[in-house]
N, C-alpha and C positions, 0 to 999 in steps of 0.2 A: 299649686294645688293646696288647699283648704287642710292643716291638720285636726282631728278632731280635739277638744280640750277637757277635761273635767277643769270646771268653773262655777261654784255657787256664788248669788248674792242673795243677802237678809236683810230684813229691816225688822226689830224684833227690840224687846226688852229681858233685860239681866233677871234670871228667876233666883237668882243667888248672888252673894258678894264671889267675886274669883278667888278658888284656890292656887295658891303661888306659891311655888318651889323653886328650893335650887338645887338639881342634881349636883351629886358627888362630882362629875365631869366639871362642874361651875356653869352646865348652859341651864336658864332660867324657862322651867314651865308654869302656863297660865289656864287653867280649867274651870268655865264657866258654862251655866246652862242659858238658852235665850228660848222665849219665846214671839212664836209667830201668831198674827190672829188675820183670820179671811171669813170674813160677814157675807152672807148668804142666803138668798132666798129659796127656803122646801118647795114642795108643789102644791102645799093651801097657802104659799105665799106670806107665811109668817119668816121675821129676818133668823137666821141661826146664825152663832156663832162657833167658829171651828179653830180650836188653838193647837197647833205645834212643837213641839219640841226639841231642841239641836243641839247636839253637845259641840261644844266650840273650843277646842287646842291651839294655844297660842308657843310659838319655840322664842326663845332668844330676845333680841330687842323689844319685839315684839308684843313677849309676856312684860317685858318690865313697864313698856307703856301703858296695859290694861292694868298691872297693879296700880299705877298712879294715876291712872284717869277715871276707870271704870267703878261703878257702884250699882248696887242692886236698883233692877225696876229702870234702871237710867235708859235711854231710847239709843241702839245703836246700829252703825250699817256695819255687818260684817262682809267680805269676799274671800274666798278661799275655795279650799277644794275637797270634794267628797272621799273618807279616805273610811276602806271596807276592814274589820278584823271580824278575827272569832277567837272563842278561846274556851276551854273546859274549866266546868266548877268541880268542884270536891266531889262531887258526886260522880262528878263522870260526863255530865249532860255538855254537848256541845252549844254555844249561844254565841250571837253576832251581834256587832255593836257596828254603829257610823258615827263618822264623828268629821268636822268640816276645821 
């Protein structure tokens, strides 16, 4: 039998240089933004363009490779997996974030 998977792939460019840390722990975090874009035709037939946005978490080996390869705008494939939070501001206000 078939298990189901959460599995994303992208093909996107870096809207920022990565932010790279090294937790107290010593494992190494990498956070970047990428953009998606998907060309489109409206109903008078004029092309639109429709871009996206994906927060991208890289853990461990991982991040230390986007530190040394990755640069802003550079074209990259991402694969990973959709991961859901939430969490309250100052205020109080509940808000949700996705991040791959």
């Amino acid at each position: 039998m078939n298990t189901l998977r959460n599995k994303v792939s992208l093909i996107g460019r870096l809207g920022a240089q990565p932010e790279v840390v090294t937790l107290d722990s010593g494992r190494t975090l990498a956070r970047f933004s990428l953009a998606t874009n998907e060309n489109y035709k409206n109903k008078e037939g004029a092309w639109q363009e429709n871009t996206q946005w994906h927060n991208i978490t890289a853990w461990g080996k991982t991040a230390e490779l986007v530190s040394k390869l990755l640069n802003k705008g550079q074209e990259v494939v991402v694969e990973g997996k959709l991961v859901n939070s939430s969490y309250e501001t100052k205020e109080g206000e509940k808000r949700f974030s996705t991040a791959i």
